[in-house]
C-alpha positions as CSV (number, residue, x, y, z in Angstrom):
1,X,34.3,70.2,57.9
2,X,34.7,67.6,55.2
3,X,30.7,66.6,54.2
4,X,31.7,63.5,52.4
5,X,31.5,61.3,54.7
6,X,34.3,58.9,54.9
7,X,34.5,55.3,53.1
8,X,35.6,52.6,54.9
9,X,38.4,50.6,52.7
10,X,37.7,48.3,50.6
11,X,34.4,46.9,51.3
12,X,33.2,50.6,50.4
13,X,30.7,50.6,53.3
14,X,30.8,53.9,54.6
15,X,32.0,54.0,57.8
16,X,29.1,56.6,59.2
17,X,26.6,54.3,58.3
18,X,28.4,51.5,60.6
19,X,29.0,53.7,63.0
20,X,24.9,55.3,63.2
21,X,23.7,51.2,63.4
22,X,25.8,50.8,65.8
23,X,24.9,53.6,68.1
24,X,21.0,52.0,67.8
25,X,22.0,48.9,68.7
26,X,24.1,50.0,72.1
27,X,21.1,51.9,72.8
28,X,19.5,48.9,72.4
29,X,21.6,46.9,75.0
30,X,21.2,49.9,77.3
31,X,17.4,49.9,76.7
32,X,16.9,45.8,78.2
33,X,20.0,46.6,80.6
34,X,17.8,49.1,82.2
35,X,14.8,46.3,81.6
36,X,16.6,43.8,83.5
37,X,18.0,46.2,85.9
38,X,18.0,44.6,89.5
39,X,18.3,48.2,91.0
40,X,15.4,49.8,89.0
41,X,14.8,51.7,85.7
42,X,16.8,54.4,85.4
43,X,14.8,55.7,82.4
44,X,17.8,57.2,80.6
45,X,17.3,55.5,77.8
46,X,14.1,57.1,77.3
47,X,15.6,59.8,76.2
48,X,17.0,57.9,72.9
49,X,13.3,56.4,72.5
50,X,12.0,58.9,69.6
51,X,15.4,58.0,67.2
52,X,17.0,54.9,68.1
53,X,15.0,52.6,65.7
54,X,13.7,55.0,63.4
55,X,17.4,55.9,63.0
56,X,18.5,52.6,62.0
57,X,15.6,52.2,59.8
58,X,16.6,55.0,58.4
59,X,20.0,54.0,57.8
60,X,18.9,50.8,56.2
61,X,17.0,53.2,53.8
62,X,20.1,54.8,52.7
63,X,22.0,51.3,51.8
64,X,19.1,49.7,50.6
65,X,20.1,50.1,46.7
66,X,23.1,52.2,44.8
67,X,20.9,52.9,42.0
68,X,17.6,52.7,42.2
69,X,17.3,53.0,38.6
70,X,19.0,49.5,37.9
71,X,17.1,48.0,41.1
72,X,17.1,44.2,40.7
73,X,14.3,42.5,42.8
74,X,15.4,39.1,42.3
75,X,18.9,39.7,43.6
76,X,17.1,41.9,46.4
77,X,14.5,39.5,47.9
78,X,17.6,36.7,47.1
79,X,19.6,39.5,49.7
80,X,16.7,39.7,52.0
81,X,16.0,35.8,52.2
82,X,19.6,35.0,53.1
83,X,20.3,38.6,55.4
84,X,17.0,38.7,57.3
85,X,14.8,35.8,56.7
86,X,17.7,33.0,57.5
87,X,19.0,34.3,60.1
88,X,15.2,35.3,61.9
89,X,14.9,31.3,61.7
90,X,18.1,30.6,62.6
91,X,18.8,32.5,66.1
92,X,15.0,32.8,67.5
93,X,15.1,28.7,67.0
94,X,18.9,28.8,68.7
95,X,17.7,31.0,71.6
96,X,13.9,29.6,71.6
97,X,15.1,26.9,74.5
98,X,17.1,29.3,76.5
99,X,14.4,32.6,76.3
100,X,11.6,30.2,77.5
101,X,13.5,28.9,80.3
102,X,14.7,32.4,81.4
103,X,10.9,34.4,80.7
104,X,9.1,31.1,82.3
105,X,7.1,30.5,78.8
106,X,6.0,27.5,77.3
107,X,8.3,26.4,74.2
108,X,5.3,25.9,72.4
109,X,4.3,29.4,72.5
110,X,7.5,30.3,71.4
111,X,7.4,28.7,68.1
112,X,3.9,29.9,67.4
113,X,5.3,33.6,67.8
114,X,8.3,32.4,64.9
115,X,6.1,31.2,62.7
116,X,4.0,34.1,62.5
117,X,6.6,36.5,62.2
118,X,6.7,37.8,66.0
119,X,9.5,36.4,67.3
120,X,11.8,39.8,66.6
121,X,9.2,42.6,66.4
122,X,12.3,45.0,65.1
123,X,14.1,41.9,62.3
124,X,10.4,41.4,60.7
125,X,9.2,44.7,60.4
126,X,12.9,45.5,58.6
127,X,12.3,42.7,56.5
128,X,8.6,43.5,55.7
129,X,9.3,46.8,55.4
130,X,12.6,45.7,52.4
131,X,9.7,44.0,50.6
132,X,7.6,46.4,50.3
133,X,10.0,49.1,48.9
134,X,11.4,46.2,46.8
135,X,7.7,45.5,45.3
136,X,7.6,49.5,45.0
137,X,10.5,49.9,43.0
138,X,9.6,47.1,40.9
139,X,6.4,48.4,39.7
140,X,7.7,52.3,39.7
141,X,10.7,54.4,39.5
142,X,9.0,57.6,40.2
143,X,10.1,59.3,43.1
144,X,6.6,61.7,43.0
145,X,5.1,58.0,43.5
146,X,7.7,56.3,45.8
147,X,6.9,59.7,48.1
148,X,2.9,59.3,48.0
149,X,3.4,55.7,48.5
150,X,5.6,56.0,52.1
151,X,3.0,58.5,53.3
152,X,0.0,56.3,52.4
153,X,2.1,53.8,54.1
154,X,2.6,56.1,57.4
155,X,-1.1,57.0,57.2
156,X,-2.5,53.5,56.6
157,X,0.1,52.2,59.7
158,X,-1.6,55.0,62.1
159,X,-5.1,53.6,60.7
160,X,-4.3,50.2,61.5
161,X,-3.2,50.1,64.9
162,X,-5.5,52.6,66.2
163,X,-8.3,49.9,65.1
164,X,-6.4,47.0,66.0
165,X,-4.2,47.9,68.8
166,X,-2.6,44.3,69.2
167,X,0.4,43.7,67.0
168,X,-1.0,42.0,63.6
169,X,1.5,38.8,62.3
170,X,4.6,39.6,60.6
171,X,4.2,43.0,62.6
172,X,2.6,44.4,59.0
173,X,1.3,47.6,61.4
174,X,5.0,48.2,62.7
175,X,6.1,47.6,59.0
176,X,4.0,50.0,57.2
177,X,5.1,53.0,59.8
178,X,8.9,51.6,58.8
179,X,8.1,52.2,55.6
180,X,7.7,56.0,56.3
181,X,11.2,55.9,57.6
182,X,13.0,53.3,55.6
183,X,12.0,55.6,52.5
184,X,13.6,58.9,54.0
185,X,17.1,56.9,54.0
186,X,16.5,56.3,50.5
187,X,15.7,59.8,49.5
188,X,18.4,61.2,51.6
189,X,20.8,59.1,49.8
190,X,19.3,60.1,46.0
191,X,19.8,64.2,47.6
192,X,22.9,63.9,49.9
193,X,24.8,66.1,47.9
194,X,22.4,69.0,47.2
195,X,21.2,68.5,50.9
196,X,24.7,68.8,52.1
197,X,25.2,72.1,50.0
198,X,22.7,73.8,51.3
199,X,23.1,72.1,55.2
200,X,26.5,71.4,55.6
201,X,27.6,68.7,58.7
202,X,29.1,70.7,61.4
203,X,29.8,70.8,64.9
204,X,27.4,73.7,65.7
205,X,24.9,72.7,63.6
206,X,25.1,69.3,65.2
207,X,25.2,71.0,68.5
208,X,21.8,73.4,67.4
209,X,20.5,69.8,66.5
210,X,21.2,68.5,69.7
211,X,19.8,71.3,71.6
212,X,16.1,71.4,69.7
213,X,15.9,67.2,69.9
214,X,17.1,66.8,73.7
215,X,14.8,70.0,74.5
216,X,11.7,69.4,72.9
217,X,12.3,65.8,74.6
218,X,12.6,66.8,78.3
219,X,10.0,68.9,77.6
220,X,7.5,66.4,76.2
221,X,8.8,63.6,79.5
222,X,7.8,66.5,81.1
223,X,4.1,67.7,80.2
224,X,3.0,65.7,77.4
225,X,4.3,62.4,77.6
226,X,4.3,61.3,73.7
227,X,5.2,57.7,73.0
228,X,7.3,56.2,69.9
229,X,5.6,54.4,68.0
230,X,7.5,51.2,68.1
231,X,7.0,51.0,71.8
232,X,3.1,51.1,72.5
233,X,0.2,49.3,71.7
234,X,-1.9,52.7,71.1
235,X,-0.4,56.0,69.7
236,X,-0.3,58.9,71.7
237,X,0.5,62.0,69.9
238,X,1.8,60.3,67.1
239,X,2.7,63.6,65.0
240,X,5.0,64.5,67.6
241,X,6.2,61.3,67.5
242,X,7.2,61.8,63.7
243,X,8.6,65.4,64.6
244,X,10.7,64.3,67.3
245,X,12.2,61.1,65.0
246,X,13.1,63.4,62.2
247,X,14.2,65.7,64.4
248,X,16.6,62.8,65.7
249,X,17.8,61.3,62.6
250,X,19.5,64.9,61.5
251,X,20.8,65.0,64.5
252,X,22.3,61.6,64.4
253,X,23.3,62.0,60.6
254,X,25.1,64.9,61.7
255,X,27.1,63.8,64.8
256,X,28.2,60.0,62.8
257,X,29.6,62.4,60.2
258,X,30.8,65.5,62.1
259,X,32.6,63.5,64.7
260,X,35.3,61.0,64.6
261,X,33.4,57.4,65.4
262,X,35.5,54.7,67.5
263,X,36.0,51.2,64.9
264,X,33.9,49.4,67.8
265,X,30.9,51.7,67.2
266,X,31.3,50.2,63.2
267,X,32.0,46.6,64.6
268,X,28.6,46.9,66.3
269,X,27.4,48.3,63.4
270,X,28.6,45.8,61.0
271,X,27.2,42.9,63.4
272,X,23.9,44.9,64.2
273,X,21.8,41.9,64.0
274,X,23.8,39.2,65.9
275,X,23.8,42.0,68.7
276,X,19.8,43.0,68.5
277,X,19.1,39.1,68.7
278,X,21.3,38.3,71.8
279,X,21.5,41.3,73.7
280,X,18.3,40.7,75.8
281,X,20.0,37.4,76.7
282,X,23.5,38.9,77.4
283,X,21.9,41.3,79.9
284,X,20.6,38.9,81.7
285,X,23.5,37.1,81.7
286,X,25.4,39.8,82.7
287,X,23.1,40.4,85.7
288,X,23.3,37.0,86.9
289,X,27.0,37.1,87.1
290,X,26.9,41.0,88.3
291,X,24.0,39.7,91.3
292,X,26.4,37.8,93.6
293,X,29.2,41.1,93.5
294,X,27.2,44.1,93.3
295,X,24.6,45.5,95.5
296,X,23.3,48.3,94.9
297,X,20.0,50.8,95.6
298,X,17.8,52.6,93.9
299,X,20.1,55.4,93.6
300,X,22.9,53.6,91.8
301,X,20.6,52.0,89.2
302,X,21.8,54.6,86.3
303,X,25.7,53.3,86.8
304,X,24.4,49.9,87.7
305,X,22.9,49.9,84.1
306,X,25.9,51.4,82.3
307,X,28.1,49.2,83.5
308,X,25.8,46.1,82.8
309,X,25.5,47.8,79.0
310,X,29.3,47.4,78.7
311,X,30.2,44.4,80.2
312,X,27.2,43.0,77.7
313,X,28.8,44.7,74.7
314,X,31.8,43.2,75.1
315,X,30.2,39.7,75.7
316,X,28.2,40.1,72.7
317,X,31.2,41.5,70.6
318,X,33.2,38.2,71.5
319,X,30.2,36.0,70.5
320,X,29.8,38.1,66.9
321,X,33.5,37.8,66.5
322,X,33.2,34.2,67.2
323,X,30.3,33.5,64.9
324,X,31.8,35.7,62.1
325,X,34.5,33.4,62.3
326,X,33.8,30.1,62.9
327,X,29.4,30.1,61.6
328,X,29.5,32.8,59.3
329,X,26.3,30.9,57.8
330,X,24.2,32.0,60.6
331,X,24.1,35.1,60.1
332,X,23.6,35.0,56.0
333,X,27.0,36.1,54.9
334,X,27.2,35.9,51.1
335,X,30.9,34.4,50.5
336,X,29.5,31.5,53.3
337,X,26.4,31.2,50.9
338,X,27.9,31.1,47.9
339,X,30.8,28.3,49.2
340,X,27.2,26.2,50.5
341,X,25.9,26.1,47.0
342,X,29.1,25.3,45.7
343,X,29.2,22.3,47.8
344,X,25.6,21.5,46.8
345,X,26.6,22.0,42.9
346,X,22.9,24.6,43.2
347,X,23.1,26.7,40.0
348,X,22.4,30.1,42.2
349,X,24.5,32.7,43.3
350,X,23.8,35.2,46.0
């Protein structure tokens, strides 16, 4: 099995990478598809709870700089201001109208959660947790103190929400426990090639993977009931937690690069953010138009939920190819950027 993991021509982005963000964000859609679900919860997701954001923070790790030793933090907060920051503004005051008409919530109150930064629990810890490694990076380039600093970081996140339980603005508690896995990305991507050496990506090493992670999980669900981290208010066995997520993420690493991945998984991978900010309205959506046709029991809610996940994949692929098209601004694409300061003769390039 090749371990270099292929390249996806010309952008360079490598087409694992795509792929792996956009296996989070269908586990995403299935995640508030099984939310919304009219027949029930299912709870299949739950076996995807333990990697699917840790894995994409991961991943975002990986991509976050080629060489860390020529890190620029101007271009990089310019990057995060026009990839995260815009676009937080941009679609949680698009969808602010629609979400408080649909959850019964004052519009008020939804404005008051942008403006502190909780809007998008998973977008502003990614982007608090880019800051921080940015402001890391910029004081030191040594890994010994890149590594202390992500596990003061995990330690100090564990510290802070066990004494204050409810989510603190800008999700900084979240953030901090990103941190942790935002920095294994990067590390992985300094030590692919030695790791791959001595672990090489393979099908039965993927499928010995697979076995520990899916094991270990059913048998947690089973008799200890650990929760991720990014999904309670209090921790419960949080160093399993970190166990089962690492655990995960090789798994994960190894079946996006031991496996051919479909071009839609990279589509959705490519347009990961467009799809984590609309897919809670496209299930809905979907359910709505689903209601009137399908009715179903208790016992049908797992395939009731599937097909809800695919019909809102596809909706929410047309809308990203739609946007990439026609409002490529929204979403802080660079060429789109660049051609608005042109017009505005700004002396700044992004």
């Amino acid at each position: 099995m090749n371990s270099n993991p292929a390249i996806t021509a010309p952008s360079g982005r490598k087409a694992w990478v795509d792929a792996g963000k956009g296996i989070s964000m269908l586990l995403v859609v299935l995640f508030h598809c099984e939310i919304y679900n009219p027949a029930g919860n299912s709870d299949i997701s739950a076996l995807f709870n333990f990697f699917r954001m840790p894995f994409f923070f991961f991943l975002s790790g990986y991509v976050f700089t080629r060489n860390h030793l020529a890190f620029s933090f101007r271009s990089k907060i310019k990057q995060i201001a026009r990839g995260i920051v815009w676009p937080y503004f941009v679609f949680t005051f698009l969808i602010l109208i629609p979400k408080s008409l649909l959850n019964g919530s004052p519009v008020s109150e939804g404005i008051r959660l942008i403006l502190i930064g909780q809007a998008s629990w998973f977008i502003v810890s990614l982007g608090t947790a880019q800051v921080i490694f940015a402001c890391l990076l910029r004081l030191t380039k040594r890994q010994s103190v890149l590594i202390a600093a992500m596990l003061i970081s995990l330690g100090l996140g564990y510290i802070v929400k066990e004494a204050h339980p409810e989510s603190l603005p800008f999700y900084f508690d979240r953030s901090l426990i990103v941190v942790f896995f935002f920095g294994l990305g990067f590390f992985y991507r300094l030590y692919e090639s030695q790791v791959l050496r001595c672990f090489k990506i393979s099908r039965l090493h993927l499928l010995l993977t697979a076995v520990l992670y899916f094991g270990l999980t059913l048998l947690d669900m089973r008799f200890l009931h650990t929760v991720s981290a990014f999904n309670t208010y209090v921790y419960i066995n949080f160093p399993l937690f970190l166990l089962y997520a690492i655990i995960g993420i090789v798994m994960m690493t190894q079946f996006t690069q031991a496996l051919p991945m479909p071009r839609a998984l990279r589509y959705i991978g490519r347009n990961s953010l467009i799809y984590y900010y609309l897919n809670g309205g496209s299930a809905k959506i979907v359910y709505i138009l689903l209601g009137p046709i399908l009715v179903c029991g208790q016992s049908l809610s797992l395939p009731y939920a599937i097909l809800a996940t695919l019909l809102s994949s596809l909706l929410l692929s047309a809308v990203a190819w739609f946007i990439r098209h026609y409002c490529p601004l929204l979403t802080g694409d660079k060429e789109a950027f660049n051609r608005m300061a042109r017009k505005l003769h700004c002396n700044i390039r992004f």
